[in-house]
N, C-alpha and C positions, 0 to 999 in steps of 0.2 A: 530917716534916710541917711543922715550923718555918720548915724551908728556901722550903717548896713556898710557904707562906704569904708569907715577906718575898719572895721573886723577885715573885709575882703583885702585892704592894702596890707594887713600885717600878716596876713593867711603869706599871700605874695611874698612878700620877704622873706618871710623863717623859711619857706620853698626854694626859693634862690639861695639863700646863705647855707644851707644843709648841700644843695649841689656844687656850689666853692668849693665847699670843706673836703667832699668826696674826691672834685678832682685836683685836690692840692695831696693831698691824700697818698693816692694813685700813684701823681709825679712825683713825689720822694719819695717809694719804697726802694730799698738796698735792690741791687744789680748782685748775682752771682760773681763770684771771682772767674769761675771758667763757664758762665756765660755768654755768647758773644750776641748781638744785636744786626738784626738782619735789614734787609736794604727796606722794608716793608712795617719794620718795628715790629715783629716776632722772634721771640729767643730761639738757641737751641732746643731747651726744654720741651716746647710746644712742638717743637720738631721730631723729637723722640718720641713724644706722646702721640704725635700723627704715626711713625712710624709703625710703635706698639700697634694701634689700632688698623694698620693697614695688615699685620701679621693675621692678628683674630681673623680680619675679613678673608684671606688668604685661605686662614683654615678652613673656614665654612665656603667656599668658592665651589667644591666639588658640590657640598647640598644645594645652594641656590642651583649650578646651572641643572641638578637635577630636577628637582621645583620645577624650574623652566621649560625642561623637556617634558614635566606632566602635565603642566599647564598645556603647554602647547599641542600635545597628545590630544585631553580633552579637545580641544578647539578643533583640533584638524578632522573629529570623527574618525577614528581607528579601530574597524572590530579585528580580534585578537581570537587565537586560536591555537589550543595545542594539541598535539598527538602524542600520546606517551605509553612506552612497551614496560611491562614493571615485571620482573620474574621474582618471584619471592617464593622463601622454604616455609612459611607458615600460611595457608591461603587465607584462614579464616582468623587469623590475627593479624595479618597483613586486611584485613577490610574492613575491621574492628576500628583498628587507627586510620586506616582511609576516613572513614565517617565521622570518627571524631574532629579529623583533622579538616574536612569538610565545614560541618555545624560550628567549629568555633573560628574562620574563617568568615562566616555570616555567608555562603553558599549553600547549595542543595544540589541536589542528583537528579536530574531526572529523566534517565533513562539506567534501566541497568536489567542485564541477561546475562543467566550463569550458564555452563555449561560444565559437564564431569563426562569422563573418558575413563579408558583401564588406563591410559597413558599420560592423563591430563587432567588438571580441575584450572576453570578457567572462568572468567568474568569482565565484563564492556560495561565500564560507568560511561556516562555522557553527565558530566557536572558543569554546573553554571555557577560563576565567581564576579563578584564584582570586579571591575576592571582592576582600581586600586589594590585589590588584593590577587593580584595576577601572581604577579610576580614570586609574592611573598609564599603562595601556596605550594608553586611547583618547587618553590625552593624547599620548601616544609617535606612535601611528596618524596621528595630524594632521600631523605633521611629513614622512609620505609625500605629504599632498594635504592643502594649507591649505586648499581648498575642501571638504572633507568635509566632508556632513551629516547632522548625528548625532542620533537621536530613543532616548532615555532612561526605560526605565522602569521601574518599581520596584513587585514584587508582598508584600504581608505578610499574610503567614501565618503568626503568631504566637498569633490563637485559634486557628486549626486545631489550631496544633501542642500548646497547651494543651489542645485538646479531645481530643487524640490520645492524649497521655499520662494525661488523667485515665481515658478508657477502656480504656485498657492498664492502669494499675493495678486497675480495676473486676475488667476480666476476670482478672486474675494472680488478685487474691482468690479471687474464684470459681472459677477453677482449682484453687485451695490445697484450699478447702473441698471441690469434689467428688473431689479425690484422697484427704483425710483422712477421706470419706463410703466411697467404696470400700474403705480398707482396713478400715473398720468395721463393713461390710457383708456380711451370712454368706449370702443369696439368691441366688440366680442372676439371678432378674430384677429386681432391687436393682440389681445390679453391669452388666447391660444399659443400665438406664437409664441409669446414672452416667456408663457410658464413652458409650453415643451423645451425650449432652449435655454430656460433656468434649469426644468430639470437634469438636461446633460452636463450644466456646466456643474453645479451640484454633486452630482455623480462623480465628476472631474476631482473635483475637490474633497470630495470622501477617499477615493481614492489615492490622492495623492498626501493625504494628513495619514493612511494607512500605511503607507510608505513609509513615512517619517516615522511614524512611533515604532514600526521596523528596526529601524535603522537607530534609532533614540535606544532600544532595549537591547542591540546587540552589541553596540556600544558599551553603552553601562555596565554590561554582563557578557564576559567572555566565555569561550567556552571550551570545554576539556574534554577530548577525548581519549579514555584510558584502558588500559586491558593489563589487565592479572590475572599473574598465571603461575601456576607450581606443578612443575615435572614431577610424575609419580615412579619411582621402581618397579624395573619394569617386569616381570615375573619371571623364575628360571628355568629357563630350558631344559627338558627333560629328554635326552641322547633316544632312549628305549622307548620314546609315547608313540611313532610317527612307525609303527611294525607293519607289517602285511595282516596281522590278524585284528590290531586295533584300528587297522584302515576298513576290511571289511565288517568289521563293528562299528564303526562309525557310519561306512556305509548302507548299513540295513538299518541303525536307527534314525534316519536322517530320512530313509525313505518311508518308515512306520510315522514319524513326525509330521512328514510330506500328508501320507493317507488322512491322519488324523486331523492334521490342519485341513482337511478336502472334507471330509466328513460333519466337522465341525460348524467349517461355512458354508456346507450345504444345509444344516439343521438351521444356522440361522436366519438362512437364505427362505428355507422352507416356512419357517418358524414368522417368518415378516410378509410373506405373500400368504397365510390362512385365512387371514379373513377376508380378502380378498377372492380365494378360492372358493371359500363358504357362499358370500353375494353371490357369485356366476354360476356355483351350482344351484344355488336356489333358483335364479332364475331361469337358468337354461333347462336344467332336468325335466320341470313340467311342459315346456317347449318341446322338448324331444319326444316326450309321452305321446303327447297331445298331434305331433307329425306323425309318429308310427304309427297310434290307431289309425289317421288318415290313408297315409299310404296301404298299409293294411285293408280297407272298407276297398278304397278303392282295385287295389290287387284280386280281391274275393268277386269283384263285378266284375273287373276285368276276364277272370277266369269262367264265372259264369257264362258270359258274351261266348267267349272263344267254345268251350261246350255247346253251347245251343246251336252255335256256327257250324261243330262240327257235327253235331248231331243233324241237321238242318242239309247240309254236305253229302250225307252217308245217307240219307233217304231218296237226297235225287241221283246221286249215284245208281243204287238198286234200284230206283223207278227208271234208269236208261238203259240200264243192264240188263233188266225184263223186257223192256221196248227191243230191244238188241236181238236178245234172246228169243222172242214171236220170231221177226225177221228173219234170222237166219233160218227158224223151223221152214218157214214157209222158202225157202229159197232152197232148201235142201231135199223139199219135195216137188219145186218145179223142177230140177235138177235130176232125181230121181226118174220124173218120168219124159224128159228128153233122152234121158241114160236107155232106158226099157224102149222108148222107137227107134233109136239110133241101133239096140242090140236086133231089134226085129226085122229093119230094114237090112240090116248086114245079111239074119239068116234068111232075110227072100233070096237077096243077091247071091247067097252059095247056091242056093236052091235050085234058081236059074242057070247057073252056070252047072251047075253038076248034069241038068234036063239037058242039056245043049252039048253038052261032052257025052250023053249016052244018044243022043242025036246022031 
């Protein structure tokens, strides 16, 4: 124990004696001649050395506050957006370096539609870039066509997205609650209600985490809308094509084009409704057969009827005609001999009279 003691007291000492020495040290070192000694006990020197280092910090002052504004970008939720006209003389080496300049950007394309004209060859990227490489791209892009121009805009949605997350926390609560409601709940229709109005709030909350990843991807990834385009030369005008004789040459093969175009889509036309035509003639034709024999049988009976009719007709006729014909004989020999005493009595009466005149 004696030992333990003297070692720890002499560790102590040669510890304090080494700290003397340091600050004796210290306090005699030489003073500069054009040093002066500040009210604080700081030189000049230390003074220029702060100054130095306030210069460096000076020069990096534009990066930091840039830093800061990306920072704060991020933070605020800003989705980004450009529109950009590009006219370029080479179209398809002008797209070549678009795409390169794309993929090593770590973006992609995803949308694109070309179109070609006599007067025009043209094409609609829709490209997506990470935010951080926003900037850096459309500056890249100009370097295809210094005449690009470029309209910039910038959407925030940072209430939204505030307002997104406070009602996703809303609903998670109330999720919590109506699950720790259910397992407390010994009803049937306790536990009905509970889950139907879990399940809308649920719903709630799908929907509004879909929101957010929305809004979280369009963020992250900005988006570029671009169109390239190279004017084509445009063909020359020929003084002597626009004649009276090549107008009506143009005009009769325009209307032989006409015919044939009619001709054409009527064979197709034809050509798509055959088999069609085939089923309804099969079907119909034996249907039509099979009505004509009918109407046929019955026309042939019909006409028979009407024959016997008239035959039937034309016998009692001549059986009344004969009955007629008796009649009248007999009528024309009662007649006959009223005629023959009407003539007899006449020739009494002259008779008489002539007796009575020679009287």
């Amino acid at each position: 124990m004696k030992r333990w003691l003297r070692r720890s007291v002499g560790y102590t000492s040669s510890v304090l004696l080494a700290m003397v020495l340091f600050i004796g040290l210290t306090a005699c070192s030489p003073v500069p001649s054009d040093g002066k000694r500040t009210s604080n006990g700081s030189d000049e020197n230390s003074g220029q050395t702060t100054s130095k280092t306030a210069d460096s910090a000076a020069a990096t002052s534009g990066k930091a506050s840039l830093a800061s504004q990306a920072k704060e970008d991020v933070s605020r939720k800003i989705i980004y957006k450009a529109d950009l006209e590009m006219p370029v003389k080479e179209y398809n080496t002008a797209q070549s370096k678009l795409r390169e300049l794309v993929a090593a950007s770590g973006g992609y394309i995803l949308d694109f539609n070309e179109s070609t004209s006599n007067s025009q060859i043209s094409g609609t990227f829709t490209i997506k870039i990470a935010a951080g490489e926003f900037s850096s791209l459309l500056d890249q892009l100009e370097t295809i066509s210094p005449s690009m121009q470029r309209s910039v805009k910038g959407q925030d949605v940072s209430e939204e997205y505030v307002d997104l997350t406070a009602r996703l926390k809303a609903k998670q609560t109330v999720e919590a609650r109506l699950l720790s409601f259910m397992e407390k709940a010994t009803k049937s229709d306790e536990l009905l209600a509970y889950s139907t109005e879990l399940g809308k709030v649920q719903e709630e909350i799908e929907r509004i985490k879909g929101r957010k990843n929305f809004l979280d991807q369009n963020v992250a990834y900005s988006t570029i809308q671009l169109r390239m385009y190279q004017n084509n030369n445009p063909a020359p005008v020929n003084p002597n094509k626009d004649t009276f004789g090549n107008e009506i040459a143009n005009a009769f093969t325009s209307s032989i084009k006409g015919v044939l175009t009619f001709l054409k889509g009527l064979v197709v036309v034809l050509t798509s409704i055959l088999p069609a035509i085939v089923l309804i003639a099969i079907i119909v034709i034996p249907c039509w057969i099979w009505i004509r024999k009918i109407n046929k049988r019955k026309r042939l009976e019909m006409d028979l009827r009407y024959q016997n009719m008239k035959d039937n007709a034309a016998d009692v006729i001549q059986s009344q005609e004969g009955e007629e014909a008796s009649d009248n004989q007999t009528d024309d020999q009662g007649s006959s001999t009223q005629d023959m005493e009407s003539d007899k009595d006449k020739m009494d009466g002259r008779h008489k009279g002539d007796a009575s005149k020679d009287n």
